[in-house]
Each structure stands twice: as C-alpha cells, then as structure tokens.
N, C-alpha and C positions, 0 to 999 in steps of 0.2 A: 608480531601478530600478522603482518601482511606484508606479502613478498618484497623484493625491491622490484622499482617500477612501475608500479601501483600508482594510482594520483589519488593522493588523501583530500579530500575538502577538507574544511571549517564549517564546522556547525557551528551559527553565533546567534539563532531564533530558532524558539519552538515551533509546530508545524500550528502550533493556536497562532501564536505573534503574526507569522507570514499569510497565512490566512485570512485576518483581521485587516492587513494592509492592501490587499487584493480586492477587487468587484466578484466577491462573491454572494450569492443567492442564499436569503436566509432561509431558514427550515419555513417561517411559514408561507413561504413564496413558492413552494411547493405542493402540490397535491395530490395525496395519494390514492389510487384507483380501486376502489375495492369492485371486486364481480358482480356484483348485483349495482351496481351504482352506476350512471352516467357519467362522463365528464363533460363538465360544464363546455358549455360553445365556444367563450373564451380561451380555453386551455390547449394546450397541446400535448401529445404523449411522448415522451423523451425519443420511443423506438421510430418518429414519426423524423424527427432531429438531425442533423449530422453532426453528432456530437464530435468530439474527440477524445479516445479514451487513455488514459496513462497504466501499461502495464509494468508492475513489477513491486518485488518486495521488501520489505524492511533493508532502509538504510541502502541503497539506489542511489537514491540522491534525486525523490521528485519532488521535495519539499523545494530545495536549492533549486531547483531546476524551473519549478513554474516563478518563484520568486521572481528571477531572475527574468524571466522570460518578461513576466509582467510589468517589469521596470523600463520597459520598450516605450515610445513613445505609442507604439498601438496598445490598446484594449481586449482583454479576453473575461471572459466569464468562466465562473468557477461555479460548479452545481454543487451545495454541500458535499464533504467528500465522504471517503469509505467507511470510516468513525463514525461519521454522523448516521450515514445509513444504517449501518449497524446496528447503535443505537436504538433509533426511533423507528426502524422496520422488521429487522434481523429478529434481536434481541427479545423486542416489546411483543413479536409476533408469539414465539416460543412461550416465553412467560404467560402470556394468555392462555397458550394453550393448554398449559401447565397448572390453571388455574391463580396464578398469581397473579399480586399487581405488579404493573412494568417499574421496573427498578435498575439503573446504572452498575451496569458492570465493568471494573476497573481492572481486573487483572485482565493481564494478556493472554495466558495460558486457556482461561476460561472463557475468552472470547472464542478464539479456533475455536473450541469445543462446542461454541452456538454455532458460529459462521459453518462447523461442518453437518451439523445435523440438522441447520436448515437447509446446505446445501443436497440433503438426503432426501426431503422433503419435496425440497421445490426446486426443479431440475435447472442447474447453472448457477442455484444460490445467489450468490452479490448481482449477478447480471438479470436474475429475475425480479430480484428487491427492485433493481434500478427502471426496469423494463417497464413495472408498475406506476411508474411517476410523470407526472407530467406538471408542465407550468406554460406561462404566460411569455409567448415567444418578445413580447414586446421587451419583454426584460432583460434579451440578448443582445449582446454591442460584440461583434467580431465573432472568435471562434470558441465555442460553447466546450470548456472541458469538462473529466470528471477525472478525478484520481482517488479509487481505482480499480480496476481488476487484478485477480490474482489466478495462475494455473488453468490444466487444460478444460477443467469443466466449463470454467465458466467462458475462457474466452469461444469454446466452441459455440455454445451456446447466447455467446450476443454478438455472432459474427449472426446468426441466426436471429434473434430481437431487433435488433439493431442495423439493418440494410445499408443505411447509410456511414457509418461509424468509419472515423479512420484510426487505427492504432498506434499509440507510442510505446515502444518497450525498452523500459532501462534497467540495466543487470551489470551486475558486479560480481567478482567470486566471494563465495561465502565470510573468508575472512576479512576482507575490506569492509561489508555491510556488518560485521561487529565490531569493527574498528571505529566505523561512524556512530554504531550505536554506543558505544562504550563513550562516546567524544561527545555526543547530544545530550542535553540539557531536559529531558522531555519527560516528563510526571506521567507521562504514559507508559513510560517503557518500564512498566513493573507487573510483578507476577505473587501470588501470595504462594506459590509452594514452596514449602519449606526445606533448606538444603542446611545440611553442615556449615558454619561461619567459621569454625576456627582456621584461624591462619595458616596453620602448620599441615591440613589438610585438604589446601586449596585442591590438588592432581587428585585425592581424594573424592570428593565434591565434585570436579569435574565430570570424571568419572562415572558416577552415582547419576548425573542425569541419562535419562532413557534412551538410546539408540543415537549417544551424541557421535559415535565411531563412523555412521554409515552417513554425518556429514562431514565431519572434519577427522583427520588422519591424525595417526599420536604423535607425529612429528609436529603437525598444526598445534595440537591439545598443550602440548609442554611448551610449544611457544607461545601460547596466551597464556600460562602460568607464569612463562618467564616475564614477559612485558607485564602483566598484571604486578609483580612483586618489583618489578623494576620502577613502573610507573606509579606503585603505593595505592593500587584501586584495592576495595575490600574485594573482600572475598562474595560477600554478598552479594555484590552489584555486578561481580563479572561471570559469576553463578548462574543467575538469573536470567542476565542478559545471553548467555548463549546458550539459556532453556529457553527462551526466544526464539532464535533463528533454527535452534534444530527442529522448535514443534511446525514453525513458521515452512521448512522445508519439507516434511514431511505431509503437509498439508496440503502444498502447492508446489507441483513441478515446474516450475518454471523455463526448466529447458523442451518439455513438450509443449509447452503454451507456445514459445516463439516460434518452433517447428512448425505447429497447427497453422497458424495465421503466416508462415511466411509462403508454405505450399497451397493453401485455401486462398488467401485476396492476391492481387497485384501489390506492386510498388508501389503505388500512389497512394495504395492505404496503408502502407506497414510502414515505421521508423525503426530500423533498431539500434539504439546505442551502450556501448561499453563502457560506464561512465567511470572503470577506473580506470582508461588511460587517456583521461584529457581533461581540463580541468572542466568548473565547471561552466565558466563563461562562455568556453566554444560546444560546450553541449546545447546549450541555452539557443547560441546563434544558430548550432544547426539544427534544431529542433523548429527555431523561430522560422530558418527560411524555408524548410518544409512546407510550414504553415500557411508561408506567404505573408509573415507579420516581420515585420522589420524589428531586429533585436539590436 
C-alpha cells in the first residue's frame, strides 16, 4: 500500500489519549464571540494571538507530532482542536439553523458535508469558526497552537484573520496517510455509508466508491486490496477508510494551500514538512527548533 521508502510511524494513542496528556484549553475556557455581543475586557480574540497553526490532513502525523513535541522539557498550549470546533461551532451552528437541536455527528463523511457548507456560508469556514474565539491570554505558557487547518480556502483566508499566525504544514502522499489510518486505533475514523462487505468483492467495493480514481491510481487501488487481503483487514474497515481520504481530498487541496502560504508569508512564518521521509522524532525536533522550543 505505500511505496518503498516511505517512513511508516506507529500509531500507539488515540488523538483523545494525546490530547488528554498535553496542556490543553478546555472548551469552557473558551469564548465565543457572537456579533452583537461584546467581549469581555478580560478576553482576548485568537486573531489578536500569534497563534501557531498546524496545516494538513488525515493521517500527516500531527497527532505524533505535537505529542511529541510536547514531551520537550518546554510547554506549549493546545486550543481545543479541529473536532472540537467542529463540534461545538461548525456543526451546532448549522443545526440551529436547520431548526434542530445541536447533536454529535460521528460519521466522517457527514462531517465534510457540514465543514463544507459552512464553509459556503461563512467565507474560510474552520478559520472563520476559529477567528470567532477568544480566551484568557493568561492561560497561555509558550507557544499557543491549534491543529487545524485544512486547503486553500481556509488558509487564505486566516493568513487574513490571523495577522500574526505562523504556519506548520505536514503532508504525506496519499497512500502513506491510509496507511496510518488503516494502522490507528481511532473510534473516529468511521463513516455510516454503506458499501459491499463481502470479501470476494473487496476491488469491487473499491471501486464503487465515488471519484476514488482521481486520487489513487489502479495500480495503488489493487495494491490496498493486495495488502488489505495480505494483512486480513475486512473489507469494511479498508472500504471506509479510504472513502475517507478520497472525500477528505477532494474537500481540501492541500497542494494549493502550501503554494498559497509559501508565495503569500516569508520563511519565518511557513514550515513545511514531508513527514513520510523521516521519522517522526526529527519532525518533532525540527518543528521544535523552528519554534525556538527545545525538543
């Protein structure tokens, strides 16, 4: 399923677990700005921030990556992350306007489907949800991240919110970030659309999901069937997951996001790392010394 050459991590924690072990900002330490409303004197507005923001998609490796980072003898803050926002600003805003109550969306599939028609909505989507927020600077030890942004909409638009922001971007080829999603342990990474399971019809099934050709090649396609059958994964779970990264890709370009911000800021605001050729401890360092945090 992924070339030789490639540097495979281990996934051995949910992106909940790593989270949990980290200094991050609970939801209600947050506050969200509605238009008519003041923020309080105490608060501050994120766009006000120098945050730092983590770009890139499913299976990267920015779970591993801030872990990792965090295990430094320095300190960083973590601002709930993309899920969360999601969640409790995305998701909850739609539904209201939908006349419903707000209610936990778990399939992935149906998430894009909010994340893009809020992104239609309200121009930049994730970076305008995030643009909205502010907290209590006192609550900041080192350097303030958020993971994350996805594609060109949004990074355009909070290179724009966002004045002060420096960007981290981590990218993989396609088939290494189904590699790690296929190898992660994560209760998130599921979808309720319904595909063929019988065994005998796994290239079937492949197949059957929608526009998976214009991201993976059929020489790629019959090699996740091959390791799939090799490795004894159902059918289901390798189905799904890479009706994942195809909706996930077509969602979000990720090669003109990096374009945008590498010809738009300087150096000192852009990182960009390849995180399938190195592992991930020297991503980590050089992310850390970027930062000026000692890893």
């Amino acid at each position: 399923m992924v070339k030789s050459g490639y540097m495979i991590w281990q996934v051995k924690r949910t992106r909940d677990q790593v989270f949990e072990s980290m200094h991050t900002l609970n939801w209600d330490q947050i506050h969200v700005m509605k238009a008519d409303q003041q923020t309080p004197s105490s608060l501050r507005p994120l766009s006000e921030l120098p945050l730092v923001i983590i770009v890139g998609l499913t299976g990267v490796g920015k779970t591993t990556t801030l872990e990792l980072l965090s295990k430094s003898r320095a300190t960083i803050t973590l601002l709930p992350n993309r899920r969360k926002i999601t969640d409790e600003v995305i998701i909850a805003c739609l539904q209201q306007e939908d006349g419903k109550v707000p209610h936990l969306v778990t399939d992935r599939v149906a998430r894009f489907e909010y994340t893009a028609r809020y992104r239609a909505n309200y121009r930049g989507g994730m970076a305008y949800a995030l643009s909205r927020l502010a907290i209590d600077p006192k609550l900041v030890i080192a350097s303030l991240i958020f993971d994350g942004l996805r594609g060109l909409d949004e990074i355009t638009q909070a290179i724009e919110y966002f004045p002060q922001a420096r960007f981290v971007v981590l990218d993989a080829p396609d088939p290494v970030r189904l590699n790690r999603l296929l190898q992660r342990d994560d209760a998130f990474d599921t979808t309720t659309i319904h595909f063929s399971t019988d065994d005998t019809s796994l290239m079937s099934a492949l197949f059957d999901i929608p526009e998976i050709e214009t991201v993976f090649k059929r020489d790629q396609i019959n090699q996740i069937a091959q390791v799939a059958r090799t490795d004894q994964l159902s059918t289901d779970e390798v189905v799904k997951k890479v009706s994942i990264i195809v909706k996930e890709r077509h969602n979000y370009d990720s090669k003109l996001a990096r374009a945008h911000l590498t010809d738009t800021l300087p150096p000192s605001r852009v990182l960009i790392i390849d995180t399938s050729i190195q592992p991930a401890h020297q991503v980590a360092t050089q992310l850390g010394d970027w930062l000026e945090i000692e890893v």
